[in-house]
KOLVOBA-749708 format. One record per residue (C-alpha): residue in three letters; x, y, z. Coordinates in steps of 0.5 Angstrom, whole numbers, padded with zeros to 4 digits. Layout:
REM residues N
("Ala", (X, Y, Z))
...
//
This chain:
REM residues 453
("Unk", (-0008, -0093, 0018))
("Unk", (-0007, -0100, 0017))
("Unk", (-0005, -0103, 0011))
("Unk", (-0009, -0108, 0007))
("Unk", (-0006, -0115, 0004))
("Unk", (-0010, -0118, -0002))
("Unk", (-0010, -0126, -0004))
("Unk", (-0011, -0127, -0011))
("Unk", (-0010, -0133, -0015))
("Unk", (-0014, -0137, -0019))
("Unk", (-0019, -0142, -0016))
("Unk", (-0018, -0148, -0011))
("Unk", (-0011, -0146, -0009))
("Unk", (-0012, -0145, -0002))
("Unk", (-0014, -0138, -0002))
("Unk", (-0019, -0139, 0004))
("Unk", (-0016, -0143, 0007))
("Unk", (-0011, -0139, 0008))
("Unk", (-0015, -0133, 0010))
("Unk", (-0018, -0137, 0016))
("Unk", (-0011, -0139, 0018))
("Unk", (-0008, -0131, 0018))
("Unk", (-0015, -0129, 0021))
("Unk", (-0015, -0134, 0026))
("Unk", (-0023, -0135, 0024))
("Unk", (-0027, -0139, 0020))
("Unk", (-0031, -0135, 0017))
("Unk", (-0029, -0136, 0011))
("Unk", (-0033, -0142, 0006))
("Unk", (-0028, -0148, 0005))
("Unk", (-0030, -0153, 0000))
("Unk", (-0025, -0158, -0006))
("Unk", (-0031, -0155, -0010))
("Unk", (-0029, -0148, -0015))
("Unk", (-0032, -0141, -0014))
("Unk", (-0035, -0141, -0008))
("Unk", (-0032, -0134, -0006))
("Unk", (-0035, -0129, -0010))
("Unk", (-0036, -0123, -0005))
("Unk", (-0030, -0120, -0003))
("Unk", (-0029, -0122, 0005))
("Unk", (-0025, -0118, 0010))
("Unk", (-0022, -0120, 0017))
("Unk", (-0015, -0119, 0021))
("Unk", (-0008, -0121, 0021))
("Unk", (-0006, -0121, 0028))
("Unk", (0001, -0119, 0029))
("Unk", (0007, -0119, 0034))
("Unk", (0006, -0112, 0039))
("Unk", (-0001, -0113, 0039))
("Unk", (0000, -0110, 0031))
("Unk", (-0005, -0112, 0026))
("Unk", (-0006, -0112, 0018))
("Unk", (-0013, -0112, 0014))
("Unk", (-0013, -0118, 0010))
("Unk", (-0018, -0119, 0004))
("Unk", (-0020, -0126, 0001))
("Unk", (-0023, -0125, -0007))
("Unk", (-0026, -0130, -0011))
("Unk", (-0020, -0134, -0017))
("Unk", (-0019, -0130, -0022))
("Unk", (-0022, -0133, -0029))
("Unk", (-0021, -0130, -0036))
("Unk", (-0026, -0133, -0040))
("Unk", (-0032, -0133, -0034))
("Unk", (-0038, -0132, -0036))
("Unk", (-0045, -0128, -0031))
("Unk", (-0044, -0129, -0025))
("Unk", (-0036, -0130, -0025))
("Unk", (-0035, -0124, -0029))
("Unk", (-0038, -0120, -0023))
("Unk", (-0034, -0124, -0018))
("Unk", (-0027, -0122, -0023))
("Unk", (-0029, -0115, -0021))
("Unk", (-0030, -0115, -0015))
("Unk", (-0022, -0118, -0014))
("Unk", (-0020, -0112, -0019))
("Unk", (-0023, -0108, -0014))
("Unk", (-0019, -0111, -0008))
("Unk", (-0013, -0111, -0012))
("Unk", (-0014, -0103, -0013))
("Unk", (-0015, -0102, -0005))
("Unk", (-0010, -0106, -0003))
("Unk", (-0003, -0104, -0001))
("Unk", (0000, -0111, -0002))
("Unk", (-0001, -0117, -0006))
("Unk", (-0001, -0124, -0003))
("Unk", (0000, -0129, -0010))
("Unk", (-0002, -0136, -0009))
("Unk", (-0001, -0142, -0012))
("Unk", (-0002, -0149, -0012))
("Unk", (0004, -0154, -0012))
("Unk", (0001, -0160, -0013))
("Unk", (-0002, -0157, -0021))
("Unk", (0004, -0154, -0022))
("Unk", (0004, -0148, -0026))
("Unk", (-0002, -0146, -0031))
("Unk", (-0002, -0141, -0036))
("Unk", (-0007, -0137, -0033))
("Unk", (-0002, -0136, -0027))
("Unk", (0001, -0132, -0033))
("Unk", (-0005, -0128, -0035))
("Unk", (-0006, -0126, -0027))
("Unk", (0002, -0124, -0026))
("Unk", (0002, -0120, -0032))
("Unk", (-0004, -0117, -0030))
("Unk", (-0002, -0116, -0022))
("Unk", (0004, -0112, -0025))
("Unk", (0000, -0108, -0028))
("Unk", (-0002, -0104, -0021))
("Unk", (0004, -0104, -0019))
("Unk", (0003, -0106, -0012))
("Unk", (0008, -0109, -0008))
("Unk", (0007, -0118, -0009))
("Unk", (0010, -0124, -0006))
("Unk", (0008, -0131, -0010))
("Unk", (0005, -0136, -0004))
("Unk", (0007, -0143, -0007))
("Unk", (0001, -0148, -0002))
("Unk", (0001, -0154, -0001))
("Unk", (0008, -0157, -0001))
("Unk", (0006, -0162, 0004))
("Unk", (0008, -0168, 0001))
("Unk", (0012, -0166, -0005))
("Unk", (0019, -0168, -0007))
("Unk", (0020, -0167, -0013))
("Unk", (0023, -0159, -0013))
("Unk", (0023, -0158, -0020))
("Unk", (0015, -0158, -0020))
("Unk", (0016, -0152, -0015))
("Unk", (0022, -0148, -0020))
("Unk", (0017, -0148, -0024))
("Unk", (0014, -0142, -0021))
("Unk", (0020, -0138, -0022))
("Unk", (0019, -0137, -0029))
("Unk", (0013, -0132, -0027))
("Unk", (0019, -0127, -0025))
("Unk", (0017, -0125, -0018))
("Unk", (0023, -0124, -0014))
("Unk", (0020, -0125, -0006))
("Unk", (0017, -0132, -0006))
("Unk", (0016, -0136, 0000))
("Unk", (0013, -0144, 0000))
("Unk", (0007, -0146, 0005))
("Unk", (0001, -0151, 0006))
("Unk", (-0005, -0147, 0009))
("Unk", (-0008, -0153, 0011))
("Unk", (-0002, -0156, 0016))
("Unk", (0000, -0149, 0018))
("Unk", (0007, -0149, 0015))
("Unk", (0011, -0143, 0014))
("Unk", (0006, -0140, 0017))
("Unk", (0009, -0136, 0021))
("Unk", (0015, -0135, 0016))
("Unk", (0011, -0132, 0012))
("Unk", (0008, -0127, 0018))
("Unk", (0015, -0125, 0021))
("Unk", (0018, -0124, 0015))
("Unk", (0014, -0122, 0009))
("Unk", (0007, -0120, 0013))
("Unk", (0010, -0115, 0019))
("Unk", (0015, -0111, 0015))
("Unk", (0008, -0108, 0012))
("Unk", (0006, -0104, 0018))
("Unk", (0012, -0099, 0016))
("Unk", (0008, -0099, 0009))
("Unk", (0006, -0091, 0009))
("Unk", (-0001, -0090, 0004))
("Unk", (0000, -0087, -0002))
("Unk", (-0008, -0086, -0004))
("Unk", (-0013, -0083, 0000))
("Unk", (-0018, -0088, -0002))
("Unk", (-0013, -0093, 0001))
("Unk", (-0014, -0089, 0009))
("Unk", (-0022, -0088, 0008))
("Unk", (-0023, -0095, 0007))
("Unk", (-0017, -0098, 0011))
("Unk", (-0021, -0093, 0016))
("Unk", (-0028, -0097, 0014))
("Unk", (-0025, -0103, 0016))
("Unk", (-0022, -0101, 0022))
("Unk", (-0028, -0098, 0025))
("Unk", (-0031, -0106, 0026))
("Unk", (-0028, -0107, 0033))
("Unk", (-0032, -0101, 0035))
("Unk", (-0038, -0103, 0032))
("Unk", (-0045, -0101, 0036))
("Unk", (-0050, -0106, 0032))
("Unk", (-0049, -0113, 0028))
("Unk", (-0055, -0114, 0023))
("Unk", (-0056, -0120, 0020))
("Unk", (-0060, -0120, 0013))
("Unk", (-0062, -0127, 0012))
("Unk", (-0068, -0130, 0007))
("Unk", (-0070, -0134, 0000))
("Unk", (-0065, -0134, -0004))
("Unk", (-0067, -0128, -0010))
("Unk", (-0071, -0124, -0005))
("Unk", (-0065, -0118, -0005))
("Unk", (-0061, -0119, 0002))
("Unk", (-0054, -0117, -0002))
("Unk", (-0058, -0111, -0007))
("Unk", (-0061, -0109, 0000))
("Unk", (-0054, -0107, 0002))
("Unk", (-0052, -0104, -0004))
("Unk", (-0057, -0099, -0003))
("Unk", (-0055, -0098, 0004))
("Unk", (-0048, -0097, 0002))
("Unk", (-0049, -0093, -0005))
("Unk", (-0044, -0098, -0008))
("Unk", (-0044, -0104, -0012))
("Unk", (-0041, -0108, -0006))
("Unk", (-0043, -0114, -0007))
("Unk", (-0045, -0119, -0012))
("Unk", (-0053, -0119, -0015))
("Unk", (-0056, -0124, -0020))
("Unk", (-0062, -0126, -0022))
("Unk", (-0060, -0133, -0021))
("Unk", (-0061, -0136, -0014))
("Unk", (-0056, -0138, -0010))
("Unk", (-0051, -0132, -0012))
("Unk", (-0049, -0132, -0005))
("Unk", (-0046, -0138, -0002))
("Unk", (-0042, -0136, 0006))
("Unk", (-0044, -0130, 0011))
("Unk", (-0040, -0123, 0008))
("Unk", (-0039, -0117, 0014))
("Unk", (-0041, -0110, 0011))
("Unk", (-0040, -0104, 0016))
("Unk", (-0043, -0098, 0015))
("Unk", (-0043, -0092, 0018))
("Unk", (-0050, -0089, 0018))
("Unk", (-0051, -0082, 0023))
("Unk", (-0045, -0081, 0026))
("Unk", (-0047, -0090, 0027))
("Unk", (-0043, -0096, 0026))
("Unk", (-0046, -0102, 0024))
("Unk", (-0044, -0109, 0021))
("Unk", (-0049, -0112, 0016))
("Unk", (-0048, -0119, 0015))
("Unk", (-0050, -0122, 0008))
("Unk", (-0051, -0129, 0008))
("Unk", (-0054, -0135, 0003))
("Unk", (-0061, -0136, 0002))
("Unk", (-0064, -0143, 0003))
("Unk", (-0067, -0147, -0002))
("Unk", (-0072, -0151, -0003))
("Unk", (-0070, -0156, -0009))
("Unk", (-0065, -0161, -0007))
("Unk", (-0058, -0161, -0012))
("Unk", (-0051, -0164, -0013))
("Unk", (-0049, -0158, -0009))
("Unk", (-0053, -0160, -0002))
("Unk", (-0046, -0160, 0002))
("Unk", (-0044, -0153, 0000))
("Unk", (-0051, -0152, 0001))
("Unk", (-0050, -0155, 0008))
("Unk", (-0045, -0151, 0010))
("Unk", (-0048, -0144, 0008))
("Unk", (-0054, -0145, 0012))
("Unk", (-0050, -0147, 0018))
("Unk", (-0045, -0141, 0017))
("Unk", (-0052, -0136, 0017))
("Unk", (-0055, -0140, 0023))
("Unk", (-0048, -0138, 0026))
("Unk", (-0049, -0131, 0023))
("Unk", (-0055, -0130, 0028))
("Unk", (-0054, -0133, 0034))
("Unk", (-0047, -0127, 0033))
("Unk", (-0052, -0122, 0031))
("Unk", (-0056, -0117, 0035))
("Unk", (-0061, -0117, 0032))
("Unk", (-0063, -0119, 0024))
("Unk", (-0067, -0118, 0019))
("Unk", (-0072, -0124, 0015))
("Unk", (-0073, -0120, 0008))
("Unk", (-0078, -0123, 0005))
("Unk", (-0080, -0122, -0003))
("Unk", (-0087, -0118, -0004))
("Unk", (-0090, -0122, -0010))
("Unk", (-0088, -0129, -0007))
("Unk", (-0092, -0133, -0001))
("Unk", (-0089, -0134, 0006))
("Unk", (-0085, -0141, 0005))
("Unk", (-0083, -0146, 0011))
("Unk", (-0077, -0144, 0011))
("Unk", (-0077, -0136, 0013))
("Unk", (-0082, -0140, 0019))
("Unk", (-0077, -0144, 0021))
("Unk", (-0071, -0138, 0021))
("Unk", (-0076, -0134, 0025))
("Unk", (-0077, -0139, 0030))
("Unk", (-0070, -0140, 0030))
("Unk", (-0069, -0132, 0031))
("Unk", (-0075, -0133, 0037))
("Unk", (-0072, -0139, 0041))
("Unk", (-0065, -0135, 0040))
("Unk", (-0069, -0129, 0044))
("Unk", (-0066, -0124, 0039))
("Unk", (-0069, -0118, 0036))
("Unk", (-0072, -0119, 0029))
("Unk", (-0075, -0114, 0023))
("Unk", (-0080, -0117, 0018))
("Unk", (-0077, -0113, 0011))
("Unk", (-0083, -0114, 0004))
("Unk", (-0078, -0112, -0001))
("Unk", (-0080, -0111, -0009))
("Unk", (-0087, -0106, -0006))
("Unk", (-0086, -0103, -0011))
("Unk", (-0090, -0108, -0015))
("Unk", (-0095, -0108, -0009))
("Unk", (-0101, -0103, -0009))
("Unk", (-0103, -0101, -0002))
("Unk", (-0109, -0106, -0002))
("Unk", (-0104, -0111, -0003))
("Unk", (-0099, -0109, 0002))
("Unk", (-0105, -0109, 0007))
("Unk", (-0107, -0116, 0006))
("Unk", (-0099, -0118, 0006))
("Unk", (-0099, -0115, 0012))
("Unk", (-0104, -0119, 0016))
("Unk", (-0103, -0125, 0013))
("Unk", (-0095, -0123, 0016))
("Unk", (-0098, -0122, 0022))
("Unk", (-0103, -0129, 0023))
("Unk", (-0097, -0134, 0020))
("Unk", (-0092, -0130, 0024))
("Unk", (-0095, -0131, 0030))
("Unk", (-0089, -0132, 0035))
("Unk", (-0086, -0127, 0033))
("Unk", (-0091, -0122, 0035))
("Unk", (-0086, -0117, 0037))
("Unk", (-0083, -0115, 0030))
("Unk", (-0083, -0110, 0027))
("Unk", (-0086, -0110, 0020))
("Unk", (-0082, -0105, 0013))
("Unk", (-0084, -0104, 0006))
("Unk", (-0079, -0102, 0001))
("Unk", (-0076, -0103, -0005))
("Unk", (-0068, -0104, -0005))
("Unk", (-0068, -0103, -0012))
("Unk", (-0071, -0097, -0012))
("Unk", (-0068, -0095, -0005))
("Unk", (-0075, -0093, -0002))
("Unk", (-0076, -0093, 0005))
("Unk", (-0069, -0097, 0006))
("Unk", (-0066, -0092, 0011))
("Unk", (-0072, -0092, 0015))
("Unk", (-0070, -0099, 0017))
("Unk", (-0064, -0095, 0022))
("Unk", (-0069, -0092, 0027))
("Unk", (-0072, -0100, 0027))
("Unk", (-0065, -0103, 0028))
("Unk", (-0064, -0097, 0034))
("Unk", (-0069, -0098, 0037))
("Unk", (-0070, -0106, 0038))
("Unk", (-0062, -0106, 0040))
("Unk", (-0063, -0101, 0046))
("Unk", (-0069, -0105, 0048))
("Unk", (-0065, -0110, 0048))
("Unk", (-0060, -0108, 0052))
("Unk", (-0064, -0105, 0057))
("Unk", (-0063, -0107, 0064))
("Unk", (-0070, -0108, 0067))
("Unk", (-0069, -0107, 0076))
("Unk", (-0072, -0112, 0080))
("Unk", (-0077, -0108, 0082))
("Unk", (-0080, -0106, 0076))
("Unk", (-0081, -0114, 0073))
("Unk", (-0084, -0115, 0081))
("Unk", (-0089, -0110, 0081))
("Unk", (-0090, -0113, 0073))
("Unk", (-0091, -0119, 0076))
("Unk", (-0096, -0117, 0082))
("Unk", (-0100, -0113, 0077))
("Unk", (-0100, -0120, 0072))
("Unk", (-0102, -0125, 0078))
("Unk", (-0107, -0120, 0081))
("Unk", (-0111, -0119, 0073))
("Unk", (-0111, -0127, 0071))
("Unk", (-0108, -0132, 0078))
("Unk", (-0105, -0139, 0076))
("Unk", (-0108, -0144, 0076))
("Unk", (-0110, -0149, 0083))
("Unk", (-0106, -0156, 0083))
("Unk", (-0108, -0161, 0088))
("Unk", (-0112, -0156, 0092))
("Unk", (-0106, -0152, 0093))
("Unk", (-0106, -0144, 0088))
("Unk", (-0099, -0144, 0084))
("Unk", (-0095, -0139, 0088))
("Unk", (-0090, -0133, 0083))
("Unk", (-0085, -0130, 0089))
("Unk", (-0080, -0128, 0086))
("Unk", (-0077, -0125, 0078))
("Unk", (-0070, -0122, 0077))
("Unk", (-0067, -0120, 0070))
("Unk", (-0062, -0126, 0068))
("Unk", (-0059, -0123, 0061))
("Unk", (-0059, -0118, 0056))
("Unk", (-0059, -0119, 0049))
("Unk", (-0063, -0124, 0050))
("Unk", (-0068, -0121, 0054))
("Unk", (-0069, -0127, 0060))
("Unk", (-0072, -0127, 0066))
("Unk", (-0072, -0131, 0071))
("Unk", (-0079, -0132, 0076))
("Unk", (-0078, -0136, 0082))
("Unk", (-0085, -0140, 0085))
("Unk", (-0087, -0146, 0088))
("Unk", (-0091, -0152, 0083))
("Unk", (-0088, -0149, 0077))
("Unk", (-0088, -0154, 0074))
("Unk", (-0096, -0155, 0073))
("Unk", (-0096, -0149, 0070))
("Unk", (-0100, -0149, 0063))
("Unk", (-0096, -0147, 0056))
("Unk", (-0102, -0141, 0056))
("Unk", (-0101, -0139, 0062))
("Unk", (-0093, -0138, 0060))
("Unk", (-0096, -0134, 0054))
("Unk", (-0100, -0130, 0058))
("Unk", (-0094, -0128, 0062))
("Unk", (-0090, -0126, 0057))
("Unk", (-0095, -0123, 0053))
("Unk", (-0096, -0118, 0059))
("Unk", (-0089, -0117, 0061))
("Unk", (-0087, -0115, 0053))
("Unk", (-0093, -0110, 0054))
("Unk", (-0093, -0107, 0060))
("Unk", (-0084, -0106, 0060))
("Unk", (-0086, -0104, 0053))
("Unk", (-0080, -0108, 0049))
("Unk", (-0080, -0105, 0043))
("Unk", (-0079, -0110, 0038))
("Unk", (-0075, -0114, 0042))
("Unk", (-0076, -0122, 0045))
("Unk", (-0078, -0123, 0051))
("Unk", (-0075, -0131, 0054))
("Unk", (-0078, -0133, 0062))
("Unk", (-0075, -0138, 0065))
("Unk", (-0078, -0142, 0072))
("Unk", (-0075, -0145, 0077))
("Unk", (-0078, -0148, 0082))
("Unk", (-0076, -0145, 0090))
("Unk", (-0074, -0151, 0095))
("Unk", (-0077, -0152, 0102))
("Unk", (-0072, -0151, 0107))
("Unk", (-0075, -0155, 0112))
("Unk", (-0075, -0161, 0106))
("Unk", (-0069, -0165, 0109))
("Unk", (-0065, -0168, 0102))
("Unk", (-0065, -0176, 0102))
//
């Protein structure tokens, strides 16, 4: 099992910052603005002789928050409970805080063996504001700057390595130690994306029976991309909630731009996603956008209408044909009704998610998309340009996972986009690629007999 090493510290000392160095990763969100961790966020810490540790990124610890802080302070007591050691930070440049005192007195009461970072020492030379940190009376310290990877690998080789020889004590430890060791091996990456406040995080709750992530009211309650792997019959999966994208303008646009960039990234790296939509509000411009952005990255995409259980069935059907009519580009996406809150129909989204990630992966022969491509030009022939018939020779699979195929011809160029559609639409439904996108791309045969100039 491997163990698990926690950052803790109050807010905007460093602690992300940190995590992305140690993981070698950008996952997660840095900014100079207080509380943008909330969920807890795990990653690897690679070692030497191909070792590794599991590393948890936790939101500051804050005494006197209030609404969704206090949820964020439960969440990082909770990593503090599974983990096997503590990674304390501190900021050299504040000096040392009374609250600092609060989060030392509280670490010891869990017993948990605590190394005290003191971050960002570039450029301080006074040492007395440094000594100040010894009063909190840990005994192994070591000094860092996260940002410029200084005593970095001091704080591997001497503190980080010496805790694979640590031996669990908990069993809870093993299983989770276990859940998150079970990530590399990960058949299917989901990512949930949508409006703020449409239930992407209690959709997950509800799939993992537990209170893993942090749900309000509020909008905007998840600001970075968090991986959650769940094991559902005998499957892996990862399920990556990410931020919503608002309407309203606001003072935090660049964090705001950040997150949206972190959820496109979240699908381009997903296998397939789900766009959860709210029942009771209209399909807005930017659940549009998101699905043309899962269209044109060829990923395979399910429609999810959470909170039907505010719908009647009536409802439920003219909801579905408006989905259907604005979401025509993606006409291969399959549509659930559930209620996250109430956990109805949630598990039936797995035999979705099987079904369009194997549809992905197929490996379609040549002669099958050939035969398909004959039957297609035989039903509807291209168009006739300059006297002379558009010809399709030859088709070949170019990728999977996106689904690309390759058609070769003379004149392709004057094909028209309807003609193109057609194709598509013909190849989705004869190789029956359920729930999955299909992209066709071009390419013009050169004449043989043509001399280049």
């Amino acid at each position: 099992m491997l163990p698990i090493v926690v950052l803790i510290g109050r807010t905007n000392v460093g602690k992300s910052t940190l995590f992305n160095v140690l993981s070698k990763t950008r996952n997660a969100l840095v900014a100079n603005y207080p509380g943008l961790t909330r969920d807890r966020n795990y990653g690897y810490c690679n070692l030497k002789e191909n070792k590794k540790i599991i590393i948890v990124d936790t939101a500051g610890l804050n005494f006197k928050s209030k609404k969704i802080e206090k949820k964020s302070h439960k969440q990082t007591l909770q990593a503090i409970k599974e983990c096997n050691g503590i990674l304390f930070l501190v900021d050299a440049r504040d000096g040392i805080m009374p609250q600092e005192y609060e989060i030392a007195e509280k670490i010891r009461k869990y017993q948990k063996k605590t190394i005290l970072v003191i971050n960002k020492i570039d450029g301080i030379k006074e040492d007395s504001k440094i000594n100040e940190f010894y009063s909190l009376g840990f005994k192994e310290n070591i000094k860092i700057s996260a940002s410029h990877n200084q005593g970095i690998n001091n704080l591997i080789s001497k503190y980080l390595t010496p805790w694979i020889n640590l031996k669990f004590k908990e069993t809870n430890l093993e299983k989770i130690s276990q859940e998150y060791s079970n990530r590399e091996n990960i058949s299917v990456k989901v990512a949930c994306i949508g409006k703020p406040n449409v239930g992407k995080s209690t959709l997950i709750n509800s799939l993992i029976m537990k209170k893993r992530m942090i749900t309000s009211k509020t909008p905007g309650t998840t600001l970075d991309s968090i991986s959650v792997p769940i094991k559902y019959n005998y499957k892996n999966y990862i399920f990556v909630d990410t931020a919503g994208k608002s309407k309203k303008k606001s003072k935090k646009d660049k964090i705001e731009k950040f997150s949206t960039i972190k959820t496109l990234q979240a699908i381009e790296k997903s296998n397939l996603s789900l766009l959860i939509i709210d029942a009771k509000n209209q399909i807005s411009h930017q659940d549009l956008l998101l699905a043309n952005f899962i269209e044109e990255c060829g990923k395979p995409l399910i429609i999810v209408i959470n909170k039907c259980d505010l719908l009647s069935l009536s409802e439920k059907k003219n909801l579905q044909n408006l989905i259907k009519y604005q979401l025509k580009c993606c006409f291969f996406s399959k549509i659930h009704f559930i209620s996250a809150l109430c956990n109805e129909g949630t598990f039936e989204l797995f035999k979705s998610i099987d079904t369009s990630y194997n549809s992905s992966k197929r490996k379609i022969q040549t002669s099958d998309l050939m035969k398909t491509m004959h039957i297609a030009i035989k039903k509807h022939q291209p168009p006739i340009i300059n006297g002379r018939r558009i010809k399709l020779k030859y088709a070949h699979l170019g990728s999977s996972n996106p689904v690309k195929i390759i058609i070769h011809g003379n004149q392709i160029k004057h094909l028209s986009l309807s003609y193109k559609k057609y194709l598509k639409n013909f190849f989705y439904e004869t190789l029956k690629m359920d729930g999955t996108p299909i992209k066709i791309q071009f390419k013009e045969t050169l004449n043989p007999y043509i001399t280049k100039k």
